[in-house]
N, C-alpha and C positions, 0 to 999 in steps of 0.2 A: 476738722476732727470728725470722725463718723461717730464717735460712743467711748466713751466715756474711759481715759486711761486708766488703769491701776497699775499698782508696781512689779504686774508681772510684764503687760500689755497691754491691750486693747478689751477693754470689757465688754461683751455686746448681751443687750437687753431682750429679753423674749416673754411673750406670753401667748394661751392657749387656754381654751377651756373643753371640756368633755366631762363623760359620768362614767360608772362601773362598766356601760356595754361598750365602750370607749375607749377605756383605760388600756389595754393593750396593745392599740394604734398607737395611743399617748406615750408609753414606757420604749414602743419602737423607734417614734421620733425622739425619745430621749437619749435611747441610745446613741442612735446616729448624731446627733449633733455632740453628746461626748470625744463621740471619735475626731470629727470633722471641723469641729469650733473653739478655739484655744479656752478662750475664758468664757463663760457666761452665766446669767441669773437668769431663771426662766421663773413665771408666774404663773400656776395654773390655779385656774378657776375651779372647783371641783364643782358640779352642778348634780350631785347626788349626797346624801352623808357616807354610803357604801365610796367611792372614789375617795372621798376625803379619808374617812378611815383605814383605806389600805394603803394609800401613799405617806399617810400617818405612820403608820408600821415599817411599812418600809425604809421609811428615812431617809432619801435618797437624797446627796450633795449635790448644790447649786438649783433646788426643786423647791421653792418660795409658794405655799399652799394659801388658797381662797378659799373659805368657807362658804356657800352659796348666800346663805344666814349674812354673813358681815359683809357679802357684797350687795343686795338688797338693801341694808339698815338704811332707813332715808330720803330710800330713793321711790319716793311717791311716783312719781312717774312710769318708771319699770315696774314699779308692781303694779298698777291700773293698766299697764300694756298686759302682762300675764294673763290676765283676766281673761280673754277674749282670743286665746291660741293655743295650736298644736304646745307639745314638748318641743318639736324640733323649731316651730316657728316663735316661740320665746328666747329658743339657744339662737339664732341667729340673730332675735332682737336685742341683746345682749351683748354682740360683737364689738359694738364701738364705743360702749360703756367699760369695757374691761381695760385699754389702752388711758382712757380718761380716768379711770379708778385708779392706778399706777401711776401717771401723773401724779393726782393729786397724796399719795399719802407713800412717797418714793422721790424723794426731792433728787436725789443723787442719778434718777434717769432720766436723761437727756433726748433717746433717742430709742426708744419701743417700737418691736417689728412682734406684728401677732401673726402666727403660725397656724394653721388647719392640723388638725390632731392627724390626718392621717399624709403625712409630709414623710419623707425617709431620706436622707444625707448620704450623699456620698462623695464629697468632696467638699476641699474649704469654702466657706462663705464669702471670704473678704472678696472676690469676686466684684459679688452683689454688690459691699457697701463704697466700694470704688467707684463705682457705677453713681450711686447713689451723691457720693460727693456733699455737698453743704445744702443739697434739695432739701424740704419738708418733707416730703410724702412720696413714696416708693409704691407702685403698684406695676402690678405685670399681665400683658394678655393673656388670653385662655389661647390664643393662635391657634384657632379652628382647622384643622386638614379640610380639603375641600370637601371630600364626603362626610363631611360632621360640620355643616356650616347652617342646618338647619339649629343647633343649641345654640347662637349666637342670640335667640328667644332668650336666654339664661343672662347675659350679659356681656360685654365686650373682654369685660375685666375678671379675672378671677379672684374671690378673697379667701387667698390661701396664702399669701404673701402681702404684708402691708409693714411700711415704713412710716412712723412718726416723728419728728422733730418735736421737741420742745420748743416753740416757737408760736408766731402772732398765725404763720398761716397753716403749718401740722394743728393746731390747738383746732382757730378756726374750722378748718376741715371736719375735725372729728365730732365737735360740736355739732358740724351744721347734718352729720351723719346720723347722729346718732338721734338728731330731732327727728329726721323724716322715719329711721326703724321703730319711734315711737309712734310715730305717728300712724305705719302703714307697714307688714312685715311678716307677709303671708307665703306659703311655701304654694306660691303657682304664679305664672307671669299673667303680667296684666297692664297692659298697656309700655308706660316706662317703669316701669318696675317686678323687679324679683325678687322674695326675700330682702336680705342686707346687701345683695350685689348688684344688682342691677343699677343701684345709685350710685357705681363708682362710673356708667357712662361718660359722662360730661366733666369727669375733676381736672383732666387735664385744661380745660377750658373757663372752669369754674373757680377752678383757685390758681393762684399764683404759687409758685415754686414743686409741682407735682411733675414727676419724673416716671416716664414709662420705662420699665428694666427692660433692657433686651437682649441681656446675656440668653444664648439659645438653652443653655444648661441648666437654666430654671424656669419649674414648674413646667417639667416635662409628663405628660399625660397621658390617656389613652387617647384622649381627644385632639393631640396634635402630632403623636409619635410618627406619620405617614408623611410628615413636611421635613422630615432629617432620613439622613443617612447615616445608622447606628450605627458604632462598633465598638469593640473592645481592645484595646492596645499599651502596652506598661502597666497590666493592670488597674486601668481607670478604662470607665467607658465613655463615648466622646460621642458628642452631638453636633455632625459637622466638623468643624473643628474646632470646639468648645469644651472641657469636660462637664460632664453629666453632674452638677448639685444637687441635687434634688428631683426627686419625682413623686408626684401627687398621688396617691393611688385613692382617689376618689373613686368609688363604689364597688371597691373590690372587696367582694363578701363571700367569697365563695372558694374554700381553700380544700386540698387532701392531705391525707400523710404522707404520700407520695407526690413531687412535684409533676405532675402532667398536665398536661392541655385541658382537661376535662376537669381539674382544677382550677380552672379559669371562670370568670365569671361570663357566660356565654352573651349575654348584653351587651360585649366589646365589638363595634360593628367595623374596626379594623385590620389591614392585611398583615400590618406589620408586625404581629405576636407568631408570627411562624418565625421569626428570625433567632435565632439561636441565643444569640447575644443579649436580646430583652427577658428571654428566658433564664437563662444562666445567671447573668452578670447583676440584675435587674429585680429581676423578682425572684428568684431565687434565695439571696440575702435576706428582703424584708420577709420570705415564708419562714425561711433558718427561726431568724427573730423571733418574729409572732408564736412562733412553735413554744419556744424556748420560754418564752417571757408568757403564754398560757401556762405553762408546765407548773412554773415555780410561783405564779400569783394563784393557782386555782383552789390551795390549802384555804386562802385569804378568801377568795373570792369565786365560792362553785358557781355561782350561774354565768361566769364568766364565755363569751360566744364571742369568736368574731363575725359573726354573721350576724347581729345582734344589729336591728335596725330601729331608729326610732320617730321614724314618717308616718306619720296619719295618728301617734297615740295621743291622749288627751293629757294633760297635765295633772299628774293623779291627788293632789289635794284637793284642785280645784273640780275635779269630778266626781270627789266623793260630798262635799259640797253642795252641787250641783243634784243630788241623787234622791 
């Protein structure tokens, strides 16, 4: 069994954390996984009170809200890690605490997959969890294109996709993860470590029952788009001959009101964004989205940006603090 029956189906468990500059990525992959996912309960983290209070308002079914406040209560630990990092290098250390916080106070899930807020769906999931089968632990390559083999510095693994069992060795894993993001969880690489992902190198090796995905249709990126031959056909777009689930759109900050090239985030150091098909089929959708889902959160939420980055700021309690 991958997750957990109900009496419509197949229930499948998810969580995710972001803040207000976020939130639009967040409400995008919610979409998409509406479309794309029959049943599910998704958990988000809010790590702002602004995120909390407009998903508050919002209301939105199958949208199970964390208050930063009651995810913290307790946890000596993660607050003495806070102390001593970026905003974004806390949200990372964070990662393997929020699967573990689910566990414990969420008996009825068996089987939690955390998501990267900026994820977009475009086809069914069960895919993956076939794939996945009675494993513990689901993790997927970043599959580097050959001219993007210098970010392999970043880690082998991507955490944009992760699979947990309820079990001796999903548990074990997450535990033994979440120790070292406490321990060490800095947003620059350094030696074997990056952030929260560089310590998924060795799991295949390190735990027992850890499963590499290697449906080509997920976590397809700018960073490996140049290793497939895209297209578009029946309406789905195929990788290979795979359909497309999912695509990462990690670091795409740079959008117009018009879809054009020059819309593009010019940092993409690949060929394969001239292809019609990534264009159209691809990003086209998630720009629709983002457009759409600005429009009607920005009454809620004016300082709303998708370009809104949050690398190198300081943790602003602990800065005033500090001052």
């Amino acid at each position: 069994m991958v997750s957990k029956n109900s009496e419509q189906g197949i229930m499948y468990y998810y969580c995710s954390y972001f803040d207000h500059r976020y939130l639009p990525r967040g409400l995008a992959l919610y979409r998409s996984l509406k479309q794309h996912c029959p049943e599910f309960k998704w958990w988000v983290l809010c790590l702002s009170k602004t995120c909390y209070d407009v998903l508050s308002e919002l209301d939105l079914p199958d949208i199970h809200l964390i208050a930063l406040e009651e995810f913290e209560r307790g946890d000596e630990a993660l607050i003495a890690a806070k102390q001593n990092r970026t905003l974004v290098e806390y949200y990372f250390t964070c990662t393997p605490s929020l699967p573990l916080f689910i566990f414990r106070n969420y008996p009825e899930v068996d089987l939690i997959t955390y998501l990267d807020s900026d994820l977009f769906f475009y086809s069914s999931v069960e895919p993956i969890y076939e794939e996945l089968g009675e494993q513990s632990v689901g993790i997927i390559e970043h599959r580097f294109s050959p001219e993007r083999l210098e970010l392999k510095v970043f880690g082998i693994y991507n955490v944009g996709w992760e699979s947990f069992r309820r079990d001796a060795n999903g548990l074990s894993c997450l535990q033994w993860w979440r120790e070292r993001c406490i321990e060490w969880c800095y947003d620059r690489p350094e030696g074997d470590r990056f952030a929260d992902q560089k310590y998924l190198d060795d799991w295949p090796t390190r735990f027992p029952g850890v499963v590499v995905l290697q449906h080509k249709g997920a976590n397809v990126a700018h960073w490996n788009t140049n290793n497939y031959q895209i297209y578009g056909d029946g309406n789905r777009v195929w990788i290979d001959e795979k359909p497309l689930i999912f695509f990462h759109f990690h670091g795409f900050n740079h959008y117009k009101q018009e879809f054009e090239l020059s819309g593009l985030n010019p940092d993409f150091k690949v060929k394969r964004f001239s292809d019609r098909v990534i264009f159209r089929d691809i990003y086209a959708p998630y720009l629709q989205t983002l457009r759409e889902i600005a429009k009607e959160v920005s009454p809620l939420l004016p300082e709303v940006s998708i370009q809104s980055t949050i690398r190198g700021i300081a943790i602003p309690a602990i800065s005033a603090n500090n001052s």
